[in-house]
TORKOL-4160 file (C-alpha; in steps of 0.2 Angstrom, whole numbers, padded with zeros to 4 digits, m for minus):
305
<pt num="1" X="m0106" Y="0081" Z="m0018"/>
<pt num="2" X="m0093" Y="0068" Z="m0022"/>
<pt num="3" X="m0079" Y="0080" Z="m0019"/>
<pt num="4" X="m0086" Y="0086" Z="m0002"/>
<pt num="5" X="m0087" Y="0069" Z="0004"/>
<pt num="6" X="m0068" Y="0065" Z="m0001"/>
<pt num="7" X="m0061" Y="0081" Z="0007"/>
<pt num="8" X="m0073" Y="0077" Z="0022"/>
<pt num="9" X="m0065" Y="0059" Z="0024"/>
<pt num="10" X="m0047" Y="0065" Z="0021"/>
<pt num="11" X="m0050" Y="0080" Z="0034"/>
<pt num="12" X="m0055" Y="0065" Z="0048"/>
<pt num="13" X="m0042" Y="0054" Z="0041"/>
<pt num="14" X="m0031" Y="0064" Z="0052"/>
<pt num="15" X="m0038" Y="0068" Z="0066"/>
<pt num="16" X="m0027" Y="0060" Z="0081"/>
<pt num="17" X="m0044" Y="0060" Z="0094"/>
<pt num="18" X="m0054" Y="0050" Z="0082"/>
<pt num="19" X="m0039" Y="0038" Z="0079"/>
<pt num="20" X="m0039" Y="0036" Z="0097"/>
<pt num="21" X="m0057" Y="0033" Z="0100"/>
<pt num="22" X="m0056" Y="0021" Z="0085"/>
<pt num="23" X="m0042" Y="0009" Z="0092"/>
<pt num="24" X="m0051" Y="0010" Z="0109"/>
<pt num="25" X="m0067" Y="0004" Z="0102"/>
<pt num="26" X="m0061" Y="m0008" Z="0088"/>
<pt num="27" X="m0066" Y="m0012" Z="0071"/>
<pt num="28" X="m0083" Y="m0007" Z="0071"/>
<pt num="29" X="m0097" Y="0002" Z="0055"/>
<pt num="30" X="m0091" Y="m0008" Z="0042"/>
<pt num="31" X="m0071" Y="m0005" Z="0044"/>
<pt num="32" X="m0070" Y="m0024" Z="0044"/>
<pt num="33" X="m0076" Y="m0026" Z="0026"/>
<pt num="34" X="m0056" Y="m0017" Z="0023"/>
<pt num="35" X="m0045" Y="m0023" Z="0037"/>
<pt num="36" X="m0040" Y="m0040" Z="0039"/>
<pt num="37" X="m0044" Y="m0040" Z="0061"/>
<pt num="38" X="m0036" Y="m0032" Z="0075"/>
<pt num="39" X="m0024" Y="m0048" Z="0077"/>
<pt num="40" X="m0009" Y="m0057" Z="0065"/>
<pt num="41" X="m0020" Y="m0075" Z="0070"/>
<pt num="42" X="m0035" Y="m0066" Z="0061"/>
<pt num="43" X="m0024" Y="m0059" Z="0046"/>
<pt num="44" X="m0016" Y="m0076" Z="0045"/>
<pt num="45" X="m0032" Y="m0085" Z="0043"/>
<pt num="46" X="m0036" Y="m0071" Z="0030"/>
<pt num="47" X="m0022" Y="m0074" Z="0018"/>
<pt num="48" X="m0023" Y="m0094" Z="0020"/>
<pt num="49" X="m0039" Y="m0090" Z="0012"/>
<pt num="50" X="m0035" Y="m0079" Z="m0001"/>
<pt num="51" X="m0022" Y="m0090" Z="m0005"/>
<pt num="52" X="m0030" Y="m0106" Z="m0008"/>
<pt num="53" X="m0037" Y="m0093" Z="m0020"/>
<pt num="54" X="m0023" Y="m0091" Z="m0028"/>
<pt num="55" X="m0020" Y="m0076" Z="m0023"/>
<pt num="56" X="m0006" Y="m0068" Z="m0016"/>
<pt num="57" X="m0003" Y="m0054" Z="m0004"/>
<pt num="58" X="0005" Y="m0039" Z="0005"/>
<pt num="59" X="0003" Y="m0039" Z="0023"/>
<pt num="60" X="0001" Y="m0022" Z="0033"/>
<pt num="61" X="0000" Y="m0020" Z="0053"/>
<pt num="62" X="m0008" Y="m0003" Z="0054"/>
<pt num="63" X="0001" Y="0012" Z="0062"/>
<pt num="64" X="0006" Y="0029" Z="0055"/>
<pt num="65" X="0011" Y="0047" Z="0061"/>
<pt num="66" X="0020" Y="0039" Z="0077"/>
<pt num="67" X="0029" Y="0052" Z="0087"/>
<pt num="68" X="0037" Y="0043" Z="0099"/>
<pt num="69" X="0056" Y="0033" Z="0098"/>
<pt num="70" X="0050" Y="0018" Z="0110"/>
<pt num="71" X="0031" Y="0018" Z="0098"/>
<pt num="72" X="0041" Y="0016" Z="0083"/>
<pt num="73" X="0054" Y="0002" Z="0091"/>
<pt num="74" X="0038" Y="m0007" Z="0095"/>
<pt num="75" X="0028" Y="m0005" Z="0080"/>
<pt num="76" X="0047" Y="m0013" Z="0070"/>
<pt num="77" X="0045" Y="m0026" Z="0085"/>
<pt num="78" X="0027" Y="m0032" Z="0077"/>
<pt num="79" X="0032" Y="m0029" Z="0059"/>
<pt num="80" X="0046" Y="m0043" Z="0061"/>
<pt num="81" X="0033" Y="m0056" Z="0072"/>
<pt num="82" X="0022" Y="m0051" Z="0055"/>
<pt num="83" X="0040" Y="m0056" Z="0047"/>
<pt num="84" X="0040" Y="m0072" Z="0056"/>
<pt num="85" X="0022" Y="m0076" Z="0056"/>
<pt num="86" X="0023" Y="m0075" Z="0037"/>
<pt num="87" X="0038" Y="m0087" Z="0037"/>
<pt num="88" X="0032" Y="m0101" Z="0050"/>
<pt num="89" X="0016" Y="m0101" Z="0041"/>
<pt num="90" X="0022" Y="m0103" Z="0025"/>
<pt num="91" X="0013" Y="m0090" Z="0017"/>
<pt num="92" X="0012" Y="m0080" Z="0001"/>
<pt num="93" X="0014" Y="m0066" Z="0006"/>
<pt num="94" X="0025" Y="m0047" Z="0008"/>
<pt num="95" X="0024" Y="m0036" Z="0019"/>
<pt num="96" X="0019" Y="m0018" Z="0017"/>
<pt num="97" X="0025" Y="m0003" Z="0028"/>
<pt num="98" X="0023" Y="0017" Z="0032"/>
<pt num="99" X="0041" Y="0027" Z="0036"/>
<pt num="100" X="0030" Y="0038" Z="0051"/>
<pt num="101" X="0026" Y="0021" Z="0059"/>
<pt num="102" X="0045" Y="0017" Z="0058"/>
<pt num="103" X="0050" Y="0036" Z="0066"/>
<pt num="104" X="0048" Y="0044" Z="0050"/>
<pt num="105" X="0045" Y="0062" Z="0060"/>
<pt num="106" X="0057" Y="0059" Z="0074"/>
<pt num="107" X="0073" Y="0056" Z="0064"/>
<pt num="108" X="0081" Y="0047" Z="0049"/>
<pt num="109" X="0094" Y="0038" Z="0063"/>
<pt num="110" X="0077" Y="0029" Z="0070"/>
<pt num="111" X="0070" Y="0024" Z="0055"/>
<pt num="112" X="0086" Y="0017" Z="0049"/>
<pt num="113" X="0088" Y="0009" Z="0065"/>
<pt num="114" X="0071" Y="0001" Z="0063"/>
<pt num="115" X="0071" Y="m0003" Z="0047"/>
<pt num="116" X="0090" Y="m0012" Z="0047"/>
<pt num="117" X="0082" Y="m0023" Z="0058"/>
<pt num="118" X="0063" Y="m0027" Z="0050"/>
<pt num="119" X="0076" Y="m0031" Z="0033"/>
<pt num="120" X="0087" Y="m0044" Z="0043"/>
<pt num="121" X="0072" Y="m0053" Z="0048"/>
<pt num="122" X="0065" Y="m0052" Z="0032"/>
<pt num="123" X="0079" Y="m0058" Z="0024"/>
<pt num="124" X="0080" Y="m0074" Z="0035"/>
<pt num="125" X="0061" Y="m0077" Z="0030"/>
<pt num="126" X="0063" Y="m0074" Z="0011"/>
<pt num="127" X="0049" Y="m0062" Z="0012"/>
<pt num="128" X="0049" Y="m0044" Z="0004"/>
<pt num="129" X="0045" Y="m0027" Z="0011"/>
<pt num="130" X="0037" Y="m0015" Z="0003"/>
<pt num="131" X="0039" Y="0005" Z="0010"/>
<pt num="132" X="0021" Y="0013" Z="0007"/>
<pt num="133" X="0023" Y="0031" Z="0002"/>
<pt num="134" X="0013" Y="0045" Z="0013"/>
<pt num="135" X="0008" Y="0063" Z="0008"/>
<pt num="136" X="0018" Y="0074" Z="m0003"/>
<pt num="137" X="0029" Y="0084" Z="0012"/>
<pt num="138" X="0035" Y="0066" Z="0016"/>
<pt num="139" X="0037" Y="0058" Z="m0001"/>
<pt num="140" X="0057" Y="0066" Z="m0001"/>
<pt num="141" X="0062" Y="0060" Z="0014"/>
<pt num="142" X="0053" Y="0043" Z="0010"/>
<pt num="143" X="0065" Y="0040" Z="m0006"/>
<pt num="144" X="0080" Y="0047" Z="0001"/>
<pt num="145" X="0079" Y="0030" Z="0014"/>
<pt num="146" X="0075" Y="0021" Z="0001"/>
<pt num="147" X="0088" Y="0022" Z="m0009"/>
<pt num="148" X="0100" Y="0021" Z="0007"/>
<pt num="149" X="0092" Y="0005" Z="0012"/>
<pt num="150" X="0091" Y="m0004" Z="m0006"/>
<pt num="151" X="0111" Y="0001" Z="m0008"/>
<pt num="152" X="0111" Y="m0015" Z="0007"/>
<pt num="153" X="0095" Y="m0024" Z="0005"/>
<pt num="154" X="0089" Y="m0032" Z="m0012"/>
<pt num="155" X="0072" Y="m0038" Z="m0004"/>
<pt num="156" X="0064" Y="m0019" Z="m0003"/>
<pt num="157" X="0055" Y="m0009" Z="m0015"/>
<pt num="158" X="0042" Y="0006" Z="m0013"/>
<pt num="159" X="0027" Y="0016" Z="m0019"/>
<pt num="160" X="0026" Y="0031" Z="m0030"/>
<pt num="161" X="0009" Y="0042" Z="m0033"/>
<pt num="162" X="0004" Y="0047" Z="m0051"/>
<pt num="163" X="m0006" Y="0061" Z="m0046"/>
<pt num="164" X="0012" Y="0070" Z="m0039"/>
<pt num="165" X="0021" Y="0079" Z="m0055"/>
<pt num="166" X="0036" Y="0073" Z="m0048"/>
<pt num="167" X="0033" Y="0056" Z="m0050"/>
<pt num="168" X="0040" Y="0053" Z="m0069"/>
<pt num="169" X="0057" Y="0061" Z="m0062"/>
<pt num="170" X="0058" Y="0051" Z="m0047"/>
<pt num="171" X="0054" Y="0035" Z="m0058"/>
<pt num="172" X="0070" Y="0042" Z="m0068"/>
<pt num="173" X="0081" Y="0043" Z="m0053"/>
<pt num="174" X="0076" Y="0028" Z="m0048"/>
<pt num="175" X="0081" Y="0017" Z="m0063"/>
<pt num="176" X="0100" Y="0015" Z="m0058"/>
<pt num="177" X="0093" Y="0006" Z="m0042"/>
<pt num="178" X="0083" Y="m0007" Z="m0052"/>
<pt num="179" X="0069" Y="m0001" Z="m0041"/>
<pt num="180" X="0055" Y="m0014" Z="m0039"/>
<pt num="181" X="0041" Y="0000" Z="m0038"/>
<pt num="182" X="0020" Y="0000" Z="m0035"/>
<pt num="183" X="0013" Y="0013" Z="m0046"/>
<pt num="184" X="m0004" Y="0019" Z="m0039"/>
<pt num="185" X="m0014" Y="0034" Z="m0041"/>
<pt num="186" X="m0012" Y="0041" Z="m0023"/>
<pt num="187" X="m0023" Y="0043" Z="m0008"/>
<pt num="188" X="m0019" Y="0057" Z="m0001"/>
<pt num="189" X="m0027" Y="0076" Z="m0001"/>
<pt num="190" X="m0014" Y="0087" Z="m0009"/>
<pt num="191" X="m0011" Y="0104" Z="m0015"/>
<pt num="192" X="m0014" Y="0107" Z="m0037"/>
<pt num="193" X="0005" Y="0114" Z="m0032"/>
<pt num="194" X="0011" Y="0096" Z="m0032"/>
<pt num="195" X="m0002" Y="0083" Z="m0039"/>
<pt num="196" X="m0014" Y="0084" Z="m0054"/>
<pt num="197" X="m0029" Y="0092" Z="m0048"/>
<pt num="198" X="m0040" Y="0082" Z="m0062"/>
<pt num="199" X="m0042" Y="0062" Z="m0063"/>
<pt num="200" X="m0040" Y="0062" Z="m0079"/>
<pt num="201" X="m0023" Y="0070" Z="m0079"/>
<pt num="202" X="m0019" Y="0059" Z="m0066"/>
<pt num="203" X="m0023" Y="0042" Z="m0077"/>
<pt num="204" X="m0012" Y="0049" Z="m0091"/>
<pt num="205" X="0000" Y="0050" Z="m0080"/>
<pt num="206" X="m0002" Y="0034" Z="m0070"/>
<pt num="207" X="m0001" Y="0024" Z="m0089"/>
<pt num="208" X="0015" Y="0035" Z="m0093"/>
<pt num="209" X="0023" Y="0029" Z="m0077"/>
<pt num="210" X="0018" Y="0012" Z="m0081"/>
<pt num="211" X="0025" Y="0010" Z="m0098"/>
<pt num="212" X="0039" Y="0021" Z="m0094"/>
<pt num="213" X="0045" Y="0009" Z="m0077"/>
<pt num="214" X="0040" Y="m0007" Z="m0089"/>
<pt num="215" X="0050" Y="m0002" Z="m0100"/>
<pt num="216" X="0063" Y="0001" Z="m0089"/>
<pt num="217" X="0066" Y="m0018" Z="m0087"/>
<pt num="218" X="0062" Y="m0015" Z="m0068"/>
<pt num="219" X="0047" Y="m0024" Z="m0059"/>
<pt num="220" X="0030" Y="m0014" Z="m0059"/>
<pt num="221" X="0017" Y="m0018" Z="m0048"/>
<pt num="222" X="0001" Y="m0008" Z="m0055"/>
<pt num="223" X="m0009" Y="m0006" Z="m0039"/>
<pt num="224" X="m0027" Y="0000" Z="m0049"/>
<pt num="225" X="m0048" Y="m0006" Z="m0046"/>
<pt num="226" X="m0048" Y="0005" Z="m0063"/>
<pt num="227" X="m0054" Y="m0007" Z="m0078"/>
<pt num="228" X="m0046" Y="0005" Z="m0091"/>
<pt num="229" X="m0029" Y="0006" Z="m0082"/>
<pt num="230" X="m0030" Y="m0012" Z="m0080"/>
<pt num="231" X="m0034" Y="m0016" Z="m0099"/>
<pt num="232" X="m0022" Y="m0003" Z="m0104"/>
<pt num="233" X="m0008" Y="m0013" Z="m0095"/>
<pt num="234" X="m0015" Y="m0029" Z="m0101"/>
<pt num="235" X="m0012" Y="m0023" Z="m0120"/>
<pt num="236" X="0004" Y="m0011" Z="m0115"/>
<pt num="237" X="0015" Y="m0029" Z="m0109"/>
<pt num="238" X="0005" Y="m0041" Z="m0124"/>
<pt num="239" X="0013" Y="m0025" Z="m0136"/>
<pt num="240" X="0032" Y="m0026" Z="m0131"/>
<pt num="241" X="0030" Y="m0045" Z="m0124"/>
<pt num="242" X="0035" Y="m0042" Z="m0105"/>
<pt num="243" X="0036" Y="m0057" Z="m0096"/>
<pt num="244" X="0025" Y="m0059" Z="m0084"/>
<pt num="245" X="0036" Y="m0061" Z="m0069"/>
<pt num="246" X="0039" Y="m0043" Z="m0072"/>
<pt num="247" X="0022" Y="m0037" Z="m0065"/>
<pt num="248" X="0010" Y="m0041" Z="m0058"/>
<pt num="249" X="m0008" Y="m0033" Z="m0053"/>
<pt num="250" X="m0012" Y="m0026" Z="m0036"/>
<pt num="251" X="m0030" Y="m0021" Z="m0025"/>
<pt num="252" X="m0035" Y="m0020" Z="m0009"/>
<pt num="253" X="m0045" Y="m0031" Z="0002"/>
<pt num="254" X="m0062" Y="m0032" Z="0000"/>
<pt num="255" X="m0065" Y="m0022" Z="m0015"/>
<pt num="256" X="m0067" Y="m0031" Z="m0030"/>
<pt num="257" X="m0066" Y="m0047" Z="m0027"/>
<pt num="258" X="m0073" Y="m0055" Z="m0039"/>
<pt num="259" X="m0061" Y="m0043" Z="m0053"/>
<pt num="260" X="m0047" Y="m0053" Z="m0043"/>
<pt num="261" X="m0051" Y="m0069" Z="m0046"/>
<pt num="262" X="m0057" Y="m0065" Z="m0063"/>
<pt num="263" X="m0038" Y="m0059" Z="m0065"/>
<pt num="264" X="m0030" Y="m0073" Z="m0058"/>
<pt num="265" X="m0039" Y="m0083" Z="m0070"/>
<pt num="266" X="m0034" Y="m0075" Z="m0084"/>
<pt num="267" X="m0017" Y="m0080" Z="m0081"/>
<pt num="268" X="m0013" Y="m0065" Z="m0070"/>
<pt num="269" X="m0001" Y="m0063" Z="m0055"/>
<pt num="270" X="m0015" Y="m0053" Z="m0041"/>
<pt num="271" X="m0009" Y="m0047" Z="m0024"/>
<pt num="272" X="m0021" Y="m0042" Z="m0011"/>
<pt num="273" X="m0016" Y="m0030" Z="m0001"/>
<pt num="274" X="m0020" Y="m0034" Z="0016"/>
<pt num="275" X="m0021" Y="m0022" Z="0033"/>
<pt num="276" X="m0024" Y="m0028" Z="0052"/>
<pt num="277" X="m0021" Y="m0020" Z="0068"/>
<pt num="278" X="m0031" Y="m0007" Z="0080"/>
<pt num="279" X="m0024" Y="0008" Z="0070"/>
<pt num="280" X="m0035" Y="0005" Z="0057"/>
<pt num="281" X="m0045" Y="0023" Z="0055"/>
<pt num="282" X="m0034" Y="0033" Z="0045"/>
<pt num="283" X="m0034" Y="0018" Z="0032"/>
<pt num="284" X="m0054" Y="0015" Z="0035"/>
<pt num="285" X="m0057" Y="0035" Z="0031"/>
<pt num="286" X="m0045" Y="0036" Z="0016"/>
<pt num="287" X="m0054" Y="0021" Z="0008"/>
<pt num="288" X="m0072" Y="0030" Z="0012"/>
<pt num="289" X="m0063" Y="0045" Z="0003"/>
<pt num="290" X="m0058" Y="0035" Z="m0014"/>
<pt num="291" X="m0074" Y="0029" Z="m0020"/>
<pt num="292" X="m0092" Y="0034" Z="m0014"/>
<pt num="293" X="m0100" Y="0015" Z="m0015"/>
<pt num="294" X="m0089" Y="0013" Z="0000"/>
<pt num="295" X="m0098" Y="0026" Z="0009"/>
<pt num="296" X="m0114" Y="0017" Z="0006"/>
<pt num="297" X="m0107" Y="0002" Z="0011"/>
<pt num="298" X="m0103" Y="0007" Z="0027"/>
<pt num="299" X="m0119" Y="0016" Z="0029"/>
<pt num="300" X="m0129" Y="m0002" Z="0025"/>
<pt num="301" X="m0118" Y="m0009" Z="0037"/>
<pt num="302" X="m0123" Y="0003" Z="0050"/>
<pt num="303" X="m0143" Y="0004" Z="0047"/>
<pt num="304" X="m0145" Y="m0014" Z="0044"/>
<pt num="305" X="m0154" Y="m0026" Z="0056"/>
């Protein structure tokens, strides 16, 4: 039943109608439990909170699978007002962004383009970017930017999937960038061609990539609401005595909370990762797909009075 539901999720995870219909009828069912508000104000007021928490965040305006040149220019035009939102503010907090919102399936020239500009800004502001990785046909084209943008830019680093096979190779290519990575077990509804079909095979792979990037020297961000991946990095950097500014702990907004804080108090770096805009219900279906106590969440949410 479990699996139904995810493959259920991931199937309307795409569907362009229902993202329409979602952005035209805002954040409604329970999506706002996930996403931060349809508006930077509302995000800001979000972080300011999260931060007094100590807390610290990554900030993500929503938008993916764009197929249109002036789209994408306009979606890099709210990523910098994000940018400078963040800096005026005085926030603690990156940003986080996807490759298709930047023009990722128009053409490399676009994204570029785009993302040249997104870095200067960022770079005026002090405030890091973080490239999201998408599915698997998109996950090549993703690092090959990567890398051409980090040879210019030192405030950029991205995402790799420990369900993909390919992941412990890329981690390898990317050493010589000194690539400042979030490892998380991916999201996305792939092939058992590319990605470990089990979980189980996917959490010994998820702790290979961790040690293996740890120990690396590079910064590893392990982005996990999974208590054993969590303890086993806890014991991995007490073991070969990494300094903490080398990692830090990652989870999304508005699931488990109260693990945050717990972590934060443990002496632990915590970064909340932090979505708004109306192009929310690709993100809102993927998180229904991950864990089904987010299904019944919503469902509360809908049926109660």
């Amino acid at each position: 039943m479990e699996k139904l539901l995810r493959n259920s999720f991931m199937f309307l995870s795409r569907n362009k109608m229902l993202t329409r219909l979602a952005k035209k009828y805002g954040l409604q069912f329970g999506a706002s439990r996930f996403v931060a508000g349809d508006t930077i104000g509302l995000a800001i007021k979000v972080i300011k909170e999260l931060n007094q928490k100590g807390l610290v965040v990554t900030l993500d305006h929503l938008g993916e699978f764009i197929e249109d040149e002036e789209e994408a220019r306009k979606m890099a035009d709210h990523c910098i007002k994000t940018i400078q939102s963040i800096g005026k503010c005085e926030l603690q907090s990156q940003l986080s962004l996807k490759l298709t919102s930047m023009g990722l399936d128009i053409s490399d020239n676009v994204v570029i383009e785009n993302m040249s500009r997104i870095l200067e800004e960022a770079q005026k502001h002090n405030v890091f970017v973080t490239i999201d990785m998408e599915d698997h046909s998109r996950c090549e084209k993703t690092l090959k930017i990567f890398k051409q943008l980090k040879k210019e830019y030192d405030h950029i680093g991205t995402v790799v999937q420990a369900y993909l096979y390919r992941t412990v190779y890329d981690i390898d290519e990317l050493n010589e960038y000194k690539a400042n990575l979030r490892l998380v077990k991916g999201a996305y509804k792939e092939s058992p061609k590319v990605a470990f079909p089990e979980k189980a095979a996917v959490d010994e792979n998820f702790k290979h990539i961790i040690k293996m990037h740890l120990l690396n020297g590079h910064f590893t961000a392990v982005a996990t609401h999974d208590d054993k991946i969590i303890d086993y990095t806890k014991n991995l950097v007490k073991e070969y005595n990494i300094p903490k500014q080398q990692y830090e702990f990652q989870m999304l907004y508005g699931i488990r909370t109260e693990k945050q804080l717990e972590l934060v108090k443990e002496g632990y770096q915590v970064r909340v990762y932090v979505p708004y805009g109306d192009d929310w219900y690709g993100y809102f279906m993927r998180r229904m797909a991950e864990r089904p106590a987010n299904v019944a969440f919503v469902a509360k949410g809908i049926f109660r009075k």
